[in-house]
Structures are given as C-alpha cells and as structure tokens.
Gaussian input, Z-matrix of N, CA and C with variables (Angstrom, degrees):
# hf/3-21g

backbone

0 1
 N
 C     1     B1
 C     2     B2     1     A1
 N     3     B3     2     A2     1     D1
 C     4     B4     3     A3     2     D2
 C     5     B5     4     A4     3     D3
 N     6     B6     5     A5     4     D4
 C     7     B7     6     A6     5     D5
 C     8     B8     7     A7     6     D6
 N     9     B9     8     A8     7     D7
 C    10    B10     9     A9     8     D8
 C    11    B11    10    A10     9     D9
 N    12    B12    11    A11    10    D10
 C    13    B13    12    A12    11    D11
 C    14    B14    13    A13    12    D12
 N    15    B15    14    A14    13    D13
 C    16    B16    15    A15    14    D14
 C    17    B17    16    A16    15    D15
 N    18    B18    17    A17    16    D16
 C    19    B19    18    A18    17    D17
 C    20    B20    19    A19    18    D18
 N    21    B21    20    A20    19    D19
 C    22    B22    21    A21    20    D20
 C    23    B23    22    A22    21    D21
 N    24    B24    23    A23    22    D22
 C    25    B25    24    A24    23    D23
 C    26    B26    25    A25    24    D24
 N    27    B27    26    A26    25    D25
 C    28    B28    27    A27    26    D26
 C    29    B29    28    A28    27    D27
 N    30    B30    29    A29    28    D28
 C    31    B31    30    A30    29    D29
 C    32    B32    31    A31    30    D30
 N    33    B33    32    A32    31    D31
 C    34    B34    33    A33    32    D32
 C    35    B35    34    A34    33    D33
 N    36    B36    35    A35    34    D34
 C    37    B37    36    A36    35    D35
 C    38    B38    37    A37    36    D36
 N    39    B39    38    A38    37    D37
 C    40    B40    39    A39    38    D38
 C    41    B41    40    A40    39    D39
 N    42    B42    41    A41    40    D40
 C    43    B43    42    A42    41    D41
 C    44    B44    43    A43    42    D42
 N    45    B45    44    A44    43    D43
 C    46    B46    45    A45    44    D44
 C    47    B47    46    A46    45    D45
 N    48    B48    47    A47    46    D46
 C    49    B49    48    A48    47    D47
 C    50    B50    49    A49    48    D48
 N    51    B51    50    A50    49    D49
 C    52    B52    51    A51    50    D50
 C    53    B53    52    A52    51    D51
 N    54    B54    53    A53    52    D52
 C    55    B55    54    A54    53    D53
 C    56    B56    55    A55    54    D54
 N    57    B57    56    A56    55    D55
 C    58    B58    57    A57    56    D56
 C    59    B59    58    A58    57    D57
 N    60    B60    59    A59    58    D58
 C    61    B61    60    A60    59    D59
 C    62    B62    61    A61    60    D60
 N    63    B63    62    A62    61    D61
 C    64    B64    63    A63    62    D62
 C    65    B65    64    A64    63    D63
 N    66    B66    65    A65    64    D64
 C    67    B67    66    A66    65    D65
 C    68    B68    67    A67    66    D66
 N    69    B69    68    A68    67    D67
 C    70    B70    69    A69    68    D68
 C    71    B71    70    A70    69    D69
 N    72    B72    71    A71    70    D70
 C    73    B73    72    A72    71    D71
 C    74    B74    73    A73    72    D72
 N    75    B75    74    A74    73    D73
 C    76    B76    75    A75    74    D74
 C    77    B77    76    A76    75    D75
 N    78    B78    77    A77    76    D76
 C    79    B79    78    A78    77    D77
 C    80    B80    79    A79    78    D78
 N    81    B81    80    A80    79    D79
 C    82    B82    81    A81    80    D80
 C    83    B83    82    A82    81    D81
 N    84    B84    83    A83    82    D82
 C    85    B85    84    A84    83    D83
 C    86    B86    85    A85    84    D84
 N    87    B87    86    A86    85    D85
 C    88    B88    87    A87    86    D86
 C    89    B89    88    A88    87    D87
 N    90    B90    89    A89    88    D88
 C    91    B91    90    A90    89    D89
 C    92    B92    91    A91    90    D90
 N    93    B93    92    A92    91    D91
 C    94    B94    93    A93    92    D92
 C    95    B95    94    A94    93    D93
 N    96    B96    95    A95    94    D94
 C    97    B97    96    A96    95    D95
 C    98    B98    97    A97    96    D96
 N    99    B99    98    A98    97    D97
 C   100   B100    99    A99    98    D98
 C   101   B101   100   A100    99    D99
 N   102   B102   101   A101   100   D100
 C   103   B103   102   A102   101   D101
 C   104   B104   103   A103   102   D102
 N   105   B105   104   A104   103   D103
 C   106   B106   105   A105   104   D104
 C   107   B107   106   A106   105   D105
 N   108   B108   107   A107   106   D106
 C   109   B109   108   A108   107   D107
 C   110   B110   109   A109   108   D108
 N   111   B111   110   A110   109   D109
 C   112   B112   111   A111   110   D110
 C   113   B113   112   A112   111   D111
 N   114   B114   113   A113   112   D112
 C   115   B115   114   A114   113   D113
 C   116   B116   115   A115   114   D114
 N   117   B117   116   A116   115   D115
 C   118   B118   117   A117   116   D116
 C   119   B119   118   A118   117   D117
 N   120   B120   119   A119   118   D118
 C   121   B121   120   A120   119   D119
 C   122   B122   121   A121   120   D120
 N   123   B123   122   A122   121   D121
 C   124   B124   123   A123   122   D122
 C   125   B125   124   A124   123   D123
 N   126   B126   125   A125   124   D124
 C   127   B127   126   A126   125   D125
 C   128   B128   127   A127   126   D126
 N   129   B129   128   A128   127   D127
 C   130   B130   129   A129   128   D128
 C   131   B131   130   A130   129   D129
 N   132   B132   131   A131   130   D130
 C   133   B133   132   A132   131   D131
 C   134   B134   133   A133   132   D132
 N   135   B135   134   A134   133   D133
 C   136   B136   135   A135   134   D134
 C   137   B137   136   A136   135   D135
 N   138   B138   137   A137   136   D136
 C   139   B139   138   A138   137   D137
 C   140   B140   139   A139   138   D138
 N   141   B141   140   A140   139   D139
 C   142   B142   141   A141   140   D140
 C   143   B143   142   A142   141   D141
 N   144   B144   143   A143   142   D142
 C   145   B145   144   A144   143   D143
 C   146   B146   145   A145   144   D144
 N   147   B147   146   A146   145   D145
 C   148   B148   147   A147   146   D146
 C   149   B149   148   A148   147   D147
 N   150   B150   149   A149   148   D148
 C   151   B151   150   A150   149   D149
 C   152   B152   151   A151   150   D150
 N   153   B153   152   A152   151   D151
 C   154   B154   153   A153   152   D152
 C   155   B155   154   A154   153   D153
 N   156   B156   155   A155   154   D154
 C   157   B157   156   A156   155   D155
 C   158   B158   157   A157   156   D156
 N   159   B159   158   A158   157   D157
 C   160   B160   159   A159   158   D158
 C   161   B161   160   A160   159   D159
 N   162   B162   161   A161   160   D160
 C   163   B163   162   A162   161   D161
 C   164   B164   163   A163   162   D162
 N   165   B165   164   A164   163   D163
 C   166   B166   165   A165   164   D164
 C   167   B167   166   A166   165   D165
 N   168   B168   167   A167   166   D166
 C   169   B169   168   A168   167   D167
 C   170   B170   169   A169   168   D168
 N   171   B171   170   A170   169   D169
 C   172   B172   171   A171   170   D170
 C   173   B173   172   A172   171   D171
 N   174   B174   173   A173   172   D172
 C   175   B175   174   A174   173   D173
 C   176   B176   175   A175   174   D174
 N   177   B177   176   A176   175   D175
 C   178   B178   177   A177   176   D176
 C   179   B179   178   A178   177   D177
 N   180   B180   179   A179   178   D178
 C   181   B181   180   A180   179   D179
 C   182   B182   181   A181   180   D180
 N   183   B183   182   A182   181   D181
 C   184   B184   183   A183   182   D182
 C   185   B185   184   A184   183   D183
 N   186   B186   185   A185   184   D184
 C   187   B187   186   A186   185   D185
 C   188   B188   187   A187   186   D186
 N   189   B189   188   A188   187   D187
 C   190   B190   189   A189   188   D188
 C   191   B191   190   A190   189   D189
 N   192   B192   191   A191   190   D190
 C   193   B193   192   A192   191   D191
 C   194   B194   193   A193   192   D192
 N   195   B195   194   A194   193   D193
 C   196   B196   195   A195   194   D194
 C   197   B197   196   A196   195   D195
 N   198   B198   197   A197   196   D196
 C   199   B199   198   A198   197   D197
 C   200   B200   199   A199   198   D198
 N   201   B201   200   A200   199   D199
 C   202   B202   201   A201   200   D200
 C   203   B203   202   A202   201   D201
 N   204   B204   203   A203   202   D202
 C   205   B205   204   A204   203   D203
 C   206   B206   205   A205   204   D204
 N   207   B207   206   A206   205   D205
 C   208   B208   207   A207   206   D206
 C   209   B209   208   A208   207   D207
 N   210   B210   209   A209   208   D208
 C   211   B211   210   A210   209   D209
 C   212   B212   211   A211   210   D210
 N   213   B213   212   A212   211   D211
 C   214   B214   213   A213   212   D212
 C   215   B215   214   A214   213   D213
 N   216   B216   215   A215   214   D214
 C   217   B217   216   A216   215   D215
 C   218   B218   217   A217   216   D216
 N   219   B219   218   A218   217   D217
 C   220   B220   219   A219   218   D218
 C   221   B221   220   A220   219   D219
 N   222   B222   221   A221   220   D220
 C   223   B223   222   A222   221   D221
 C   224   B224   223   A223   222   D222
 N   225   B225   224   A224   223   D223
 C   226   B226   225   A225   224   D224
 C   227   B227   226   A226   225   D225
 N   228   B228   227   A227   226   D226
 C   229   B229   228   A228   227   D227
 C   230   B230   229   A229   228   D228
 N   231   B231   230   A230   229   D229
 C   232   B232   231   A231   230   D230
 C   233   B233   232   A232   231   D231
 N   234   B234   233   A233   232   D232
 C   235   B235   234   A234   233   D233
 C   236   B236   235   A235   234   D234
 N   237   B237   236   A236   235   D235
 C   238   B238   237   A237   236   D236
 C   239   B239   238   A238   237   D237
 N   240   B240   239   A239   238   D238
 C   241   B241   240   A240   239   D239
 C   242   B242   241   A241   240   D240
 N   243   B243   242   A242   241   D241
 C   244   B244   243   A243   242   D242
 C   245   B245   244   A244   243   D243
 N   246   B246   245   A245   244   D244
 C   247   B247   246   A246   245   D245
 C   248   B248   247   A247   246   D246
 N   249   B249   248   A248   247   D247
 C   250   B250   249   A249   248   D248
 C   251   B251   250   A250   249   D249
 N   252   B252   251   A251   250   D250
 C   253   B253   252   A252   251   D251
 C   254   B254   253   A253   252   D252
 N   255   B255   254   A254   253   D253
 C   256   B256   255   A255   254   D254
 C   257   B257   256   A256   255   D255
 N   258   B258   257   A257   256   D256
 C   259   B259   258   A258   257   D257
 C   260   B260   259   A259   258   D258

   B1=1.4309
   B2=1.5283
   B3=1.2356
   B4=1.8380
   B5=1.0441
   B6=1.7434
   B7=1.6189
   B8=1.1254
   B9=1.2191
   B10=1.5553
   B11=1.9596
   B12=1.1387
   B13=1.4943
   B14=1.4886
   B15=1.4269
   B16=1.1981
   B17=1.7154
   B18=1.2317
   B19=1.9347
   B20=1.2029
   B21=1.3099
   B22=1.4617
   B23=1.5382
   B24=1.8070
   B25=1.6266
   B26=1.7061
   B27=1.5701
   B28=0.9442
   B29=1.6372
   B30=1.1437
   B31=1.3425
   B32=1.7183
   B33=1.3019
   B34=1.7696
   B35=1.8593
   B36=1.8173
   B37=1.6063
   B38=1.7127
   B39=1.5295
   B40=1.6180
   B41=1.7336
   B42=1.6584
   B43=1.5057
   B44=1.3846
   B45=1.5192
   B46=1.6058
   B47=2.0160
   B48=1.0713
   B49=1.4703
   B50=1.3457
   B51=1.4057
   B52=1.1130
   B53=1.6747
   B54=1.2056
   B55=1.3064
   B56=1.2580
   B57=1.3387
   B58=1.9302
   B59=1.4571
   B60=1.4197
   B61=1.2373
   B62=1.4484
   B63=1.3371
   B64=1.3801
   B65=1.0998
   B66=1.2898
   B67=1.5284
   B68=1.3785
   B69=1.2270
   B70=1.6951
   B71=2.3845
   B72=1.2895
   B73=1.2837
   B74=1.6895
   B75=1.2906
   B76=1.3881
   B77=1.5723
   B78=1.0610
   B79=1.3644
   B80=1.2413
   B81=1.2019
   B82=1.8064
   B83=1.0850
   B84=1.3862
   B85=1.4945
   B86=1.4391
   B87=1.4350
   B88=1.4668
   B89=1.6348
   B90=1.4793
   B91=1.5983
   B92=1.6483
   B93=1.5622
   B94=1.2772
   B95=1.5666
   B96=1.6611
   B97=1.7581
   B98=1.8525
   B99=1.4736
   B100=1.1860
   B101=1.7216
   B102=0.5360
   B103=1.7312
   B104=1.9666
   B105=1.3248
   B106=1.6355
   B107=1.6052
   B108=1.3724
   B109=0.9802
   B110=1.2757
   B111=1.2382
   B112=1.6073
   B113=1.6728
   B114=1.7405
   B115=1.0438
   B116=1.7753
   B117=1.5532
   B118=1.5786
   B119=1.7244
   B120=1.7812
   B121=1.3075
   B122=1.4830
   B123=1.3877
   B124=1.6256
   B125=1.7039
   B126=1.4989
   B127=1.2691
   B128=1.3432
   B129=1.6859
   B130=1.3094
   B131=1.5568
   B132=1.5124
   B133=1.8597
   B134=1.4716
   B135=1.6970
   B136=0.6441
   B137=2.3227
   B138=1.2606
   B139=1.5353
   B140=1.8897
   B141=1.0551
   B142=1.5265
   B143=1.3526
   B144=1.1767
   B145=1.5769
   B146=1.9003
   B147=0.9379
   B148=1.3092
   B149=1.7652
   B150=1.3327
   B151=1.5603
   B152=1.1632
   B153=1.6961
   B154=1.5559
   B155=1.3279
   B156=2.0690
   B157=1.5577
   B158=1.4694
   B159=1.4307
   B160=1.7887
   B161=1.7473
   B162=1.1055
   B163=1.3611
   B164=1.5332
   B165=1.5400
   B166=0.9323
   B167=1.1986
   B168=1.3602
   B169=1.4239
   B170=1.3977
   B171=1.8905
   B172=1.1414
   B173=1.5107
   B174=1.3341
   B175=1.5711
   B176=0.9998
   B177=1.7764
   B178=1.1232
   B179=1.7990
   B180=1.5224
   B181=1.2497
   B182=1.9208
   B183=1.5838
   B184=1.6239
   B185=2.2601
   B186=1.4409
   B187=1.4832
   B188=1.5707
   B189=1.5648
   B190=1.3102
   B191=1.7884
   B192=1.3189
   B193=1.3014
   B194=1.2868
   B195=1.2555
   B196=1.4765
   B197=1.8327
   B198=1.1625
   B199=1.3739
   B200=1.8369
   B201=1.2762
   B202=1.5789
   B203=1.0076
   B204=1.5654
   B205=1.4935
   B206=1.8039
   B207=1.3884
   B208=1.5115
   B209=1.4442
   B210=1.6571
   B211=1.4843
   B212=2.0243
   B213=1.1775
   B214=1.8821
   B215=1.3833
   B216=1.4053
   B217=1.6377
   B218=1.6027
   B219=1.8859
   B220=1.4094
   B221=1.4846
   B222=1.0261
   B223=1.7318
   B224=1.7105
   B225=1.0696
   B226=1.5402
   B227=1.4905
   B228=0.9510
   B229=2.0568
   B230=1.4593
   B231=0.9048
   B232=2.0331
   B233=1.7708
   B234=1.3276
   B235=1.1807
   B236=1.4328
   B237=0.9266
   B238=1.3702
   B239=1.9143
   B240=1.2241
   B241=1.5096
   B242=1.5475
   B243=1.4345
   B244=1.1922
   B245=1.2207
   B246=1.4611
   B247=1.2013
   B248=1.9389
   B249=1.3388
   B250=1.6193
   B251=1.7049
   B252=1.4110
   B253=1.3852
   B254=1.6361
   B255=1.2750
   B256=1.3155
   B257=1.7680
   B258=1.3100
   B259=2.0263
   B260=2.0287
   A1=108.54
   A2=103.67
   A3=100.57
   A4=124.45
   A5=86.18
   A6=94.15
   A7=148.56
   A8=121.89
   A9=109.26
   A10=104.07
   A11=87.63
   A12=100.11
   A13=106.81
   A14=161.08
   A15=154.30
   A16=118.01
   A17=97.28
   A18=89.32
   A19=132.74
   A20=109.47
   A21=126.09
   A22=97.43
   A23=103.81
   A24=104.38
   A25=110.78
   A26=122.20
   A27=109.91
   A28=119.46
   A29=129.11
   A30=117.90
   A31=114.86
   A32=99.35
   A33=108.88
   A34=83.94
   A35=124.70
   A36=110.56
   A37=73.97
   A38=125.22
   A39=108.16
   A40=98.58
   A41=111.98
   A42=127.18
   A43=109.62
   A44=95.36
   A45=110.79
   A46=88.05
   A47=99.85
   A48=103.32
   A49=127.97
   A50=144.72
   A51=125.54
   A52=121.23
   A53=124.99
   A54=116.87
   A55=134.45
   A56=104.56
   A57=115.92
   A58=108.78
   A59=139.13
   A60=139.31
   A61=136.05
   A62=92.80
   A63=110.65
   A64=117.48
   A65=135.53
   A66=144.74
   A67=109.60
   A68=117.22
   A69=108.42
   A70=92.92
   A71=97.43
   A72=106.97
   A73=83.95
   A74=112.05
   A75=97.64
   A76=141.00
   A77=133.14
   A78=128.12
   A79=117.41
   A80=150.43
   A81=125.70
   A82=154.88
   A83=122.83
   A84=102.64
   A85=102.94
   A86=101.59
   A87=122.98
   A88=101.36
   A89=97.10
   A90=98.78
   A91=99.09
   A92=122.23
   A93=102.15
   A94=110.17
   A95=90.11
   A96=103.99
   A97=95.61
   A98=122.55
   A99=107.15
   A100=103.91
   A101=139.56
   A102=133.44
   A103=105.65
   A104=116.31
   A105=109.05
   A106=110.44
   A107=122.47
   A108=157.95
   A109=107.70
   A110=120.80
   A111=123.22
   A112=98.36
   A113=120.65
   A114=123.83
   A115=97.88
   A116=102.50
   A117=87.65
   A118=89.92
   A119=95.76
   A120=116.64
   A121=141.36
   A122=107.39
   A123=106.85
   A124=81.79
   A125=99.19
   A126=117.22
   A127=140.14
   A128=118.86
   A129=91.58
   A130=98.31
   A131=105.47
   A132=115.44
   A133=98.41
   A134=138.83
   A135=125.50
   A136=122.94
   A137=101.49
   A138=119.87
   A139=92.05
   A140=113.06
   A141=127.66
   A142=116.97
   A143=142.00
   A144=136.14
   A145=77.75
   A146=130.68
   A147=143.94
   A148=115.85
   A149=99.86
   A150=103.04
   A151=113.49
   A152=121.40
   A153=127.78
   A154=117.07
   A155=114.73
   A156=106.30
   A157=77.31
   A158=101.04
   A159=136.01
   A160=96.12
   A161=105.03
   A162=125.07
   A163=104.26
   A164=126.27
   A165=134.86
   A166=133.27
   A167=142.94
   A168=160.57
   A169=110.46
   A170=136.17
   A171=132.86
   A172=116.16
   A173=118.42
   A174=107.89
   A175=125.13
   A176=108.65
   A177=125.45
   A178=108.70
   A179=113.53
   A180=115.17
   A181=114.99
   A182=93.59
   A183=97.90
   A184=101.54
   A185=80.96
   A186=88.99
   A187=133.03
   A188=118.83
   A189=105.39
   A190=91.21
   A191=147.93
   A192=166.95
   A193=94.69
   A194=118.53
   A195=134.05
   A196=121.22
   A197=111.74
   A198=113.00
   A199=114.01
   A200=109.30
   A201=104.69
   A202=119.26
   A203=134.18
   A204=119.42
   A205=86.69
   A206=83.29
   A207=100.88
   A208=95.11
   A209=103.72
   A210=91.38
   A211=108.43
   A212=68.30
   A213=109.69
   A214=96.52
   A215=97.09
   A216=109.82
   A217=113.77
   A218=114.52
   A219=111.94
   A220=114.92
   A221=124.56
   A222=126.83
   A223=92.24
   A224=86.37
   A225=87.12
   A226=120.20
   A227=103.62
   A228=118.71
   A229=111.44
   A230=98.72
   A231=109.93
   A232=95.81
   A233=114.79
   A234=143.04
   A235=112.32
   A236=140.31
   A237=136.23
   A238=122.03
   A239=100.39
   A240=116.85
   A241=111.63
   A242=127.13
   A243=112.79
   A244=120.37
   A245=124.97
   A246=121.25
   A247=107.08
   A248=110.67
   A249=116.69
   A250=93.02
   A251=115.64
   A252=100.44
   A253=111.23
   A254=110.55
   A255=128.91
   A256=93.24
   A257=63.09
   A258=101.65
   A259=95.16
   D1=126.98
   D2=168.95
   D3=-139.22
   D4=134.10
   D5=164.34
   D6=11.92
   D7=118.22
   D8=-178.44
   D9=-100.25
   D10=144.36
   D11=-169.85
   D12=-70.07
   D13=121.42
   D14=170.23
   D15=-153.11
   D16=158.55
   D17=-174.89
   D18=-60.75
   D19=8.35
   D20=-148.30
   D21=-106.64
   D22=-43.28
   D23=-173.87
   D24=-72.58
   D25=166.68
   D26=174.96
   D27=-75.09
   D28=-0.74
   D29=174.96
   D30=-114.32
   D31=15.53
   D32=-179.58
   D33=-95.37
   D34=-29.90
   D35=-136.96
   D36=-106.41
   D37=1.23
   D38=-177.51
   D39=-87.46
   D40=-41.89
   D41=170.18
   D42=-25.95
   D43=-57.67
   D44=-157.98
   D45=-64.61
   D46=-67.66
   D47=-174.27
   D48=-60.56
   D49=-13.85
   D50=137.77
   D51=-84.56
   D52=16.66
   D53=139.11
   D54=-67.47
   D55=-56.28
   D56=163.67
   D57=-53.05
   D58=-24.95
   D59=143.67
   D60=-30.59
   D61=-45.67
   D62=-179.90
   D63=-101.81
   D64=-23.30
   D65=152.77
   D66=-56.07
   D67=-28.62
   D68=-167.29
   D69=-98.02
   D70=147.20
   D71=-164.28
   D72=-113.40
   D73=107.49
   D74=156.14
   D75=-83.79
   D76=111.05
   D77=163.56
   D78=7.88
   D79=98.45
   D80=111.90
   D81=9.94
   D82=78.43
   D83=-160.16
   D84=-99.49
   D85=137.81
   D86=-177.89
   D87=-74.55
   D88=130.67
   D89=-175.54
   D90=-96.53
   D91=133.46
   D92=167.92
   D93=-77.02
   D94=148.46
   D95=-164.53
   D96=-95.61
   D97=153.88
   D98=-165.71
   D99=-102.83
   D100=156.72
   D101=-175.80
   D102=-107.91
   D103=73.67
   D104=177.71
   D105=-53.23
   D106=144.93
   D107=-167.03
   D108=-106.55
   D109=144.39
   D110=176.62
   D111=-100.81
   D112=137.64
   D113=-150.79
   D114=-97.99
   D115=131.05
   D116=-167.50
   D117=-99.08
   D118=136.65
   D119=134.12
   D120=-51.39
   D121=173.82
   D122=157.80
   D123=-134.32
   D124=164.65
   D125=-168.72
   D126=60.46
   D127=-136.26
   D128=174.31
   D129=-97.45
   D130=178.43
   D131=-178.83
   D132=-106.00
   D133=-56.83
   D134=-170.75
   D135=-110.65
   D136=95.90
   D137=-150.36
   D138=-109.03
   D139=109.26
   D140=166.10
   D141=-72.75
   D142=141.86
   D143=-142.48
   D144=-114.17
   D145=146.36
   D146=173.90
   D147=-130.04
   D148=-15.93
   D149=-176.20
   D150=-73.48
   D151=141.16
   D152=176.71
   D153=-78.91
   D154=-40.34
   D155=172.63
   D156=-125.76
   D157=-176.14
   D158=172.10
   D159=-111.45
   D160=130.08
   D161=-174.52
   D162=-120.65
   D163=104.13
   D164=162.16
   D165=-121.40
   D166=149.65
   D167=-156.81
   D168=-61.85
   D169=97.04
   D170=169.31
   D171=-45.28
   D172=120.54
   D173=150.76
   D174=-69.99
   D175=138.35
   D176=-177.43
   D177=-67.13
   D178=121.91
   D179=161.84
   D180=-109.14
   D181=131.56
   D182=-167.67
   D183=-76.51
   D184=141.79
   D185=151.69
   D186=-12.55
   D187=121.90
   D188=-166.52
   D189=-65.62
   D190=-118.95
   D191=-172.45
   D192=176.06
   D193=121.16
   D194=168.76
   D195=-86.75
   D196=91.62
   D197=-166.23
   D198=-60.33
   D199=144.88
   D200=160.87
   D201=-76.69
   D202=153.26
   D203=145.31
   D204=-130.11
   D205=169.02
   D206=-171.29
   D207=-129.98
   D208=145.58
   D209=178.39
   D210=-147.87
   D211=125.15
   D212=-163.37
   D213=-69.02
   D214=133.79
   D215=-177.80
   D216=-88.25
   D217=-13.39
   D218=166.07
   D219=-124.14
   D220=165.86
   D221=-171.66
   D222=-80.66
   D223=135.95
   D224=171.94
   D225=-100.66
   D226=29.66
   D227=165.89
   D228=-140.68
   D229=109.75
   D230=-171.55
   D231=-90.68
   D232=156.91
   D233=155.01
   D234=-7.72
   D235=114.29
   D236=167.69
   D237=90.96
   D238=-2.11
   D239=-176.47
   D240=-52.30
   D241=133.72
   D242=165.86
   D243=-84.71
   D244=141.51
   D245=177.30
   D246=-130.89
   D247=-173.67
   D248=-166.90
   D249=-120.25
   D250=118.79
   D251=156.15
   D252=-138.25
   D253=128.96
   D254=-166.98
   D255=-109.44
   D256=116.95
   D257=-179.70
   D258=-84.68

C-alpha cells in the first residue's frame, strides 16, 4: 500500500520545497574586484648592493667610574655595638 503523496507528509513538504528552490532565482552578488596599484617609490627601485663592509656609527660608552675604598686599620664596630637588622 502506498502512501499518498500530500503537503502534510514529510517528503510531499521536501517536493514542495525544493521546487520553490528552484523557482526562486537568486541574485548574484557582484564581488567588488580590487584594482592593485604599483607601489610608488622615490628614487631608484632597482639598486645592486656593491659594498664590501657596512660601516656604522660606534656608540659612545662612558667611562667606567673608578671607586675608592679606603682601608682602615680598626673595625669600626667594636664588641657589643647596637645595631638594626630588619629581617
């Protein structure tokens, strides 16, 4: 026994719907196309390197500072001195 075909079943409402699919014409959408540009320079564009080294500018590094120390013939904290120590 079969089926009767109608809009109601699920394969009468897929019928129905890829017909209206195909009846409907969709649009085209025009893609805008991009137009590349050739990138302008100044000078010349095509320059062959001819140099043997690269010569660039030393930074200046300053003077170390040469510290004093002085050196003391007695300790300068005797026996029993209070002092602060933060733990």
């Amino acid at each position: 026994m079969e089926r009767r075909v109608d809009d109601l079943s699920f394969e009468g409402a897929w019928k129905n719907q890829i017909k209206e699919e195909q009846k409907e014409v969709t649009p085209t959408e025009k893609k805008e196309v991009k137009v590349h540009d050739a990138p302008k320079f100044r000078g010349q564009r095509d320059v062959v390197e001819k140099r043997s080294e690269i010569k660039m500018a030393k930074k200046e590094q300053p003077e170390p500072e040469e510290k004093q120390a002085t050196v003391v013939s007695e300790l300068s904290s005797k026996e029993g001195d209070d002092f602060d120590v933060q733990w």
